[in-house]
N, C-alpha and C positions, 0 to 999 in steps of 0.2 A: 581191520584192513588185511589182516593174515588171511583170513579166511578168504578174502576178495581176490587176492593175489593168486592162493590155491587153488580154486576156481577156475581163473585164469590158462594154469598151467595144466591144469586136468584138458582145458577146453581144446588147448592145443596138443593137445596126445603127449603130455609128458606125463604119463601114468609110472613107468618102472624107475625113476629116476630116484635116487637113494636120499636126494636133497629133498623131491617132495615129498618122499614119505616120513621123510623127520620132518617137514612142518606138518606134516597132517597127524602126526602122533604128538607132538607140540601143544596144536590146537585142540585136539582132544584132551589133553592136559589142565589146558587154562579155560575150557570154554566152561562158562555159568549158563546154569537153566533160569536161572529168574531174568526179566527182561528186564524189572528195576533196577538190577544191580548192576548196566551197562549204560557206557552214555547214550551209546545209537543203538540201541534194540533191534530192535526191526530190520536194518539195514545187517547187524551181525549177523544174527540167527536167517535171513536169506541167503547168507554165502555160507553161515558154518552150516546148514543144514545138507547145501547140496554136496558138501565136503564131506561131510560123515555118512551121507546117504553112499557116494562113490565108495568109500573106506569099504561099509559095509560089514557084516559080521558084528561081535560084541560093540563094536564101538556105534554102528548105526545105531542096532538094539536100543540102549541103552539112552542114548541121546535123541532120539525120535520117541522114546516111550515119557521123557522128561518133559520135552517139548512139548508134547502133544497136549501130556494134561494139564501141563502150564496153560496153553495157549485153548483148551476147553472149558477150563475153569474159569478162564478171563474171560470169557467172550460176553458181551453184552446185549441181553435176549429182548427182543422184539415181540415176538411170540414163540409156541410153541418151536416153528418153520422158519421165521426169521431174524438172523441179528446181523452183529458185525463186532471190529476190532477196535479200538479208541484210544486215538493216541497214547501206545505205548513206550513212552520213551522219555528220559531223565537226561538228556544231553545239553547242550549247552546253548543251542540255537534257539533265536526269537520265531523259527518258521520251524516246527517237529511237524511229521510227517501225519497226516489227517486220515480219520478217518477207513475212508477208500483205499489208501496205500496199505494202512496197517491189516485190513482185509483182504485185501490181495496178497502181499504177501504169509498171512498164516492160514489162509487158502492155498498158496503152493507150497506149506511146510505140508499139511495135514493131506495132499495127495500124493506126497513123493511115494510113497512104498506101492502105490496105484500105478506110478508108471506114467502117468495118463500125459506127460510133457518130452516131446519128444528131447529137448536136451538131455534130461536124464533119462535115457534110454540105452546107456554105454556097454548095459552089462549084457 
């Protein structure tokens, strides 16, 4: 939820504010690269991602280079050209996220440094 908050606060230009950059050094702190080791995966790693992406500098680096081969490692191949993501997630809910969700979002971890979303487009 830190990370969603931050999020938040980045979206509405509170970029130099001394409060968020102690949660986004916080969250760089605590954040895990494995998605089993969180109850809502998927859900964290889409906010912490775009948190560390805005950070930028060693802390993207570093967290986009963990994620990335986390979330290529996992990916479940179809063929050569096709796959997807599959329910990655250990939380506590009778409905985790399917799928189509979990592909979509480690589809918008793995083009952040691309750009290609105009949300993160800030820098």
């Amino acid at each position: 939820m830190d990370a969603a908050l931050i999020v938040t606060l980045l979206a509405a230009g509170d970029y130099g504010n001394p409060a968020t950059k102690k949660r986004i050094k916080d969250l760089y702190a605590k954040t895990g690269y494995n998605y089993r080791d969180l109850n809502y995966p998927v859900y964290t790693h889409l906010y912490t991602s775009q948190v560390m992406h805005f950070a930028g500098g060693e802390k993207w680096e570093n967290y986009y280079k963990k994620i990335r081969d986390f979330l290529l490692r996992n990916q479940a191949k179809i063929s050569d050209t096709e796959g997807y993501w599959n329910r990655m997630y250990r939380g506590h809910s009778h409905n985790p996220p399917d799928r189509v969700y979990s592909t979509a979002v480690a589809c918008m971890i793995l083009q952040m440094p691309y750009d290609y979303l105009p949300l993160l487009q800030y820098r």
